[in-house]
C-alpha positions as CSV (number, residue, x, y, z in Angstrom):
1,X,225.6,96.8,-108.5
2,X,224.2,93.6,-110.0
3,X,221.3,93.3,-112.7
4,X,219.8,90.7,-109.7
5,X,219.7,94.2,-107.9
6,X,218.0,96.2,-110.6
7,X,215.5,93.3,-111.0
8,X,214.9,93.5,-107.3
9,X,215.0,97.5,-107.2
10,X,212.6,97.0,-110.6
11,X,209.9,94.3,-108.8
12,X,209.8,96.8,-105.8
13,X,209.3,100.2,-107.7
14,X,206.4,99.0,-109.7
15,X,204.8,97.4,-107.1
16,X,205.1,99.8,-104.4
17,X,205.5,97.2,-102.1
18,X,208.2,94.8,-100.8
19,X,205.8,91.5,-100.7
20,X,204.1,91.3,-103.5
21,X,207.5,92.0,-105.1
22,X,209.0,88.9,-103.3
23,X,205.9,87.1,-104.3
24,X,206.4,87.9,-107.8
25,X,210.5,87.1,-107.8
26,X,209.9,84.2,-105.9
27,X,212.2,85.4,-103.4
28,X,211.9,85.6,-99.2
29,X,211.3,88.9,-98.5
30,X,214.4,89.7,-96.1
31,X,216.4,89.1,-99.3
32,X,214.5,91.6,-101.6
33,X,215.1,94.0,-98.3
34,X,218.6,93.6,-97.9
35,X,219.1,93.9,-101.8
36,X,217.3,97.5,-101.7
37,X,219.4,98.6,-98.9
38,X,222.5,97.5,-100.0
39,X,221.6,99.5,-103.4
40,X,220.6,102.6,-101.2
41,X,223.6,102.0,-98.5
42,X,226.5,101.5,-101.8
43,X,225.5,104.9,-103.4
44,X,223.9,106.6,-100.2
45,X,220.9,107.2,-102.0
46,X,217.5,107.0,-101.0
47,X,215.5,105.4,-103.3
48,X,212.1,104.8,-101.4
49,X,209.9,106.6,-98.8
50,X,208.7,104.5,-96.2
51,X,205.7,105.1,-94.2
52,X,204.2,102.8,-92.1
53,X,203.7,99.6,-94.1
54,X,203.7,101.7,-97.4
55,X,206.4,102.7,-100.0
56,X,206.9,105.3,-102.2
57,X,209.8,106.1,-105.0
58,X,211.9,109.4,-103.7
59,X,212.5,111.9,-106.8
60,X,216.5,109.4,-106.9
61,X,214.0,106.7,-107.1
62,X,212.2,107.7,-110.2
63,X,215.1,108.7,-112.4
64,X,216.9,105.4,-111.1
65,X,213.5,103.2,-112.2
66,X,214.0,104.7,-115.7
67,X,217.6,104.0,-115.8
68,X,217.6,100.8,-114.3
69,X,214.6,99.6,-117.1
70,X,216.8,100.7,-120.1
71,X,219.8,99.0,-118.4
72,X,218.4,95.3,-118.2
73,X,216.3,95.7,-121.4
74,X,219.8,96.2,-123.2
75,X,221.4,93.1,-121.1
76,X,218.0,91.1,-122.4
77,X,218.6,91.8,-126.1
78,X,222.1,90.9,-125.7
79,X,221.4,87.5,-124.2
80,X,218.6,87.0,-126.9
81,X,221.3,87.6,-129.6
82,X,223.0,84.7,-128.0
83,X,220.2,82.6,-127.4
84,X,219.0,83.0,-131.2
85,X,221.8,81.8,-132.4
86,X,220.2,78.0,-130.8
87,X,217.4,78.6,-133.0
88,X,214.4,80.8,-131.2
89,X,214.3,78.1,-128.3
90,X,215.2,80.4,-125.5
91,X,215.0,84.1,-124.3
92,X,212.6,86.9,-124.2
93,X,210.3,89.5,-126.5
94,X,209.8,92.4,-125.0
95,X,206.8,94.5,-126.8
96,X,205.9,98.3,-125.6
97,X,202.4,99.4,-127.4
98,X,199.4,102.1,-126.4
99,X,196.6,100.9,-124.8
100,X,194.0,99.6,-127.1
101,X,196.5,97.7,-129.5
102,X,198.1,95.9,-126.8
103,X,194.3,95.1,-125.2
104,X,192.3,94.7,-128.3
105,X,194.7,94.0,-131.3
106,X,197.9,92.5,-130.3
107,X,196.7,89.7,-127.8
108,X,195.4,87.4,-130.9
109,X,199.4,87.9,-132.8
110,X,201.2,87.4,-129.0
111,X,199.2,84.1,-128.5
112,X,199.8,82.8,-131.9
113,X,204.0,83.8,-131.2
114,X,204.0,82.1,-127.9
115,X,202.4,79.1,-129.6
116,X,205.1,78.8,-132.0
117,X,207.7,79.8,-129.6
118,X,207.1,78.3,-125.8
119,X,209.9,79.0,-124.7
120,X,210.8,82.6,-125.2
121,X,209.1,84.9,-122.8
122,X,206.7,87.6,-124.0
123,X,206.3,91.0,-121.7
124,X,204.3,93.2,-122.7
125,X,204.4,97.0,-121.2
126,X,201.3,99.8,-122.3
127,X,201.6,103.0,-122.4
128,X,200.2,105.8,-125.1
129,X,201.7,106.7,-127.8
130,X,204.2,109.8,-126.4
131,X,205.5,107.2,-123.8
132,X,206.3,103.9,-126.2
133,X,208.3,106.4,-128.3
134,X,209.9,108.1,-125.6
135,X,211.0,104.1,-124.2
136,X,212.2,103.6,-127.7
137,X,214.7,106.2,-127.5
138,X,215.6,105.6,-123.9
139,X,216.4,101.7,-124.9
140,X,213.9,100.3,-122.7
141,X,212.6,98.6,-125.7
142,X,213.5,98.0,-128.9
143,X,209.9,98.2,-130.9
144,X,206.9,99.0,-130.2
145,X,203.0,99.3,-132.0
146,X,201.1,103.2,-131.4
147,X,198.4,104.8,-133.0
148,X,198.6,106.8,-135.9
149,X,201.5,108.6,-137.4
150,X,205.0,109.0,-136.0
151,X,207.3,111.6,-137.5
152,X,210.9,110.9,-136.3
153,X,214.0,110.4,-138.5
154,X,215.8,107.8,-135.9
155,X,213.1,105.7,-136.0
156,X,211.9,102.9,-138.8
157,X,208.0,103.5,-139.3
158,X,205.7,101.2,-140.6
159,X,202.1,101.0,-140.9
160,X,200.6,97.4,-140.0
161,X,197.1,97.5,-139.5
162,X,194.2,99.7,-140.1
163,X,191.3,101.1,-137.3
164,X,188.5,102.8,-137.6
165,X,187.0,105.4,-135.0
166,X,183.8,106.0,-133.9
167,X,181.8,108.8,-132.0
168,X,179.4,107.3,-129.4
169,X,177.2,108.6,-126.9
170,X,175.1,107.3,-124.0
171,X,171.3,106.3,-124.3
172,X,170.0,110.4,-123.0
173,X,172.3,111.9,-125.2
174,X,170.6,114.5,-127.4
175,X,172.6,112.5,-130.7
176,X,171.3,109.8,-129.6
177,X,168.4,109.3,-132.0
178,X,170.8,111.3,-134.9
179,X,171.2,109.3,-138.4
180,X,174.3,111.2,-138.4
181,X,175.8,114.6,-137.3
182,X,178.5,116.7,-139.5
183,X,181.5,117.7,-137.6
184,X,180.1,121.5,-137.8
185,X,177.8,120.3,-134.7
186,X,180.9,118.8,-133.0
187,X,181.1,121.7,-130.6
188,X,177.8,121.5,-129.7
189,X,178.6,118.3,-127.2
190,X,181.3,118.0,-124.2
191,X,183.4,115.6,-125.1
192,X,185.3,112.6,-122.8
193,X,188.7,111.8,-124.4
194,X,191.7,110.2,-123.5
195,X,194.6,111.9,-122.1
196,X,197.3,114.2,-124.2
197,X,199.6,112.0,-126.3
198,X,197.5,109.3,-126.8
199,X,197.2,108.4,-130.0
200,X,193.3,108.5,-130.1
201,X,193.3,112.2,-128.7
202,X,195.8,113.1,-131.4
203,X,193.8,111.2,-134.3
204,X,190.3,113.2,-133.3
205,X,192.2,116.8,-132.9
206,X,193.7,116.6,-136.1
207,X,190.1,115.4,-137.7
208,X,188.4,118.5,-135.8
209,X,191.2,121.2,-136.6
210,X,190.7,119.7,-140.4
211,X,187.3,120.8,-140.2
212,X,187.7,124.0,-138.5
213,X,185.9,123.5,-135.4
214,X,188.8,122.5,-132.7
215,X,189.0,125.5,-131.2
216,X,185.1,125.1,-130.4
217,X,185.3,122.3,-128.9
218,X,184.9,121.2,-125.1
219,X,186.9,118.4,-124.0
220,X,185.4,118.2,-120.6
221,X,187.2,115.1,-119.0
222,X,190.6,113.8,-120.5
223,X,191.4,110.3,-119.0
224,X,194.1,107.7,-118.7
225,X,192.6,104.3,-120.0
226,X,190.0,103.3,-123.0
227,X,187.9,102.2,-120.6
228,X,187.8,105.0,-118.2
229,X,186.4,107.2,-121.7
230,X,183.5,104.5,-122.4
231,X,182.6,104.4,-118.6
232,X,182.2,108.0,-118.8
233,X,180.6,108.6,-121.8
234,X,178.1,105.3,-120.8
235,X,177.4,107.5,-117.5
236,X,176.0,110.4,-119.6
237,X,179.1,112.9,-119.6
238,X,179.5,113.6,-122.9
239,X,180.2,112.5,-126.3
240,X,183.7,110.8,-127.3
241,X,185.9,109.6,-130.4
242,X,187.3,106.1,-129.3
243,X,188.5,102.8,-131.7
244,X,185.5,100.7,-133.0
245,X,186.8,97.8,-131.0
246,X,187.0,99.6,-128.0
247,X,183.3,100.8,-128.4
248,X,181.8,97.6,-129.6
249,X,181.5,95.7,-126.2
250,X,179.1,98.4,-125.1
251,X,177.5,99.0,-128.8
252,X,176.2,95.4,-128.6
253,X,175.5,95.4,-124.6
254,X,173.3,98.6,-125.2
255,X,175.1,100.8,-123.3
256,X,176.5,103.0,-126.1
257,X,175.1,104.3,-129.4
258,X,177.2,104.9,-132.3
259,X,176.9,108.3,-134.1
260,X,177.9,108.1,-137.5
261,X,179.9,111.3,-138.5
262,X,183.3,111.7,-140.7
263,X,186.1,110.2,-138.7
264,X,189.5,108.9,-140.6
265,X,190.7,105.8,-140.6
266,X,193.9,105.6,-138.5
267,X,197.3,103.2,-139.3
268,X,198.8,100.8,-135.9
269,X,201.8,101.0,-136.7
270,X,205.3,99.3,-135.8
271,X,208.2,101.3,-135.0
272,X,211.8,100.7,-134.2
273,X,215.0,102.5,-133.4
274,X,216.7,102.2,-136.8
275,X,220.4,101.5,-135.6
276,X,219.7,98.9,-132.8
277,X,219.4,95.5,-133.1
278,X,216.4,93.4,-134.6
279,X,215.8,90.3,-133.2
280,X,214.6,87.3,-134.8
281,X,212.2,87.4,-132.0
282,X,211.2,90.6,-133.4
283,X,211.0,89.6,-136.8
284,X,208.9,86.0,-136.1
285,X,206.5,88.2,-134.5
286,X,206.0,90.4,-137.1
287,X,205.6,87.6,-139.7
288,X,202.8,86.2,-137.8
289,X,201.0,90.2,-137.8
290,X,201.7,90.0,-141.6
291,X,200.4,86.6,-142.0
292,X,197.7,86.7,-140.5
């Protein structure tokens, strides 16, 4: 087995298709072929369903995918180790973070790194906040930026940035004319939230067990993205607790309206396994966040 062959087996599996995997390695598709069944044939393993012109990963597939990530990202920090030592000129950053600080905060800070560092590659995966930690500890990644709080002894915390949440509702949405409403009238709305383990869903559950009224509550849709929630709730089904930046495209479009209530503040914050390596990568990064 070769990391070419991981790549390959990697390009494939999130793709779910053999040509726009080619495509995307720059590679004739017989050869990304041939590398997948050599894989499969060495270990007599099947990694993929095929049927008709469509591919699926097979249960072997999916643990493989996992394995396969964590084993290149460790080969990737060991060639940046080497490539640092030239000065930052060559290599690659690779950033895990949930979904709205790596689509409304982090962009600006990965912009300004790439600027000041052309040549090293930036890849950025999302995920919430359960799955960046869980890729922490698996050695996908080496750091990543979530939501909120993390309490874990093996990893180094640190709070980087500050957010605000809001509640918003659509335009017939009986708060919709409110100055403000008290978290005692919480239950009095279905709510649209994002899924369990995002750091958003945890941030507003802990605010409404705070005030007693969690168990009241109806969380009628939970769903996958920020924009998924703002689409819903902008389609009348419900109220929601989302980041202010999230909410403002649709605040100022006049799709949304924002109900004042008592929300926390919530940290982004950067965390890191504490006994693997740190990158200068890593830390140029993280002096343009604190700079800026």
């Amino acid at each position: 087995m070769t990391f070419e062959q991981l790549r390959i087996f990697i390009a494939v599996a999130e793709r779910c298709h053999v040509t726009r995997a080619s495509e995307a390695l720059n590679m004739a598709q017989s050869a990304v072929s041939t590398a997948i069944a050599a894989l499969e044939e060495r270990h007599n393993t099947k990694l993929f369903h095929r049927v008709g012109r469509g591919i699926t990963l097979t249960e072997a597939g999916r643990i493989f995918l996992e394995e396969a990530r964590a084993v290149l990202a460790r080969a990737e920090a060991a060639e940046l180790v080497l490539a640092e030592l030239s000065g930052l000129k060559k290599g690659s950053l690779n950033v895990f973070a949930s979904q709205t600080i790596a689509s409304y905060w982090l962009p600006r800070y990965l912009v300004d790194f790439h600027n000041a560092f052309p040549e090293i590659d930036v890849r950025l995966s999302v995920g919430n906040t359960t799955e960046v930690v869980r890729a922490i500890h698996d050695g996908a990644v080496d750091f990543g930026f979530v939501e909120g709080n993390v309490d874990d002894s093996s990893l180094i915390v640190e709070a980087i940035a500050r957010d605000q949440l809001v509640i918003v509702v659509g335009l017939d949405h009986p708060w919709a004319e409110a100055k403000s409403i008290s978290p005692s009238q919480w239950p009095e709305s279905p709510w649209v939230m994002r899924e369990v383990g995002s750091g958003t869903r945890s941030i507003f559950e802990n605010a409404a067990r705070s005030a007693g009224v969690f168990e009241k509550l109806h969380i009628s849709f939970d769903l996958p993205t920020n924009e998924g929630v703002r689409g819903a709730v902008e389609a009348g089904m419900g109220a929601s607790a989302i980041s202010a930046s999230v909410a403002a495209p649709s605040i100022e479009a006049g799709l949304l309206v924002h109900v004042p209530s008592s929300l926390p503040e919530r940290a982004f914050t950067y965390i890191r396994h504490a006994e693997r390596y740190k990158s200068g990568a890593e830390d140029a990064l993280l002096k343009i966040i604190r700079g800026r």
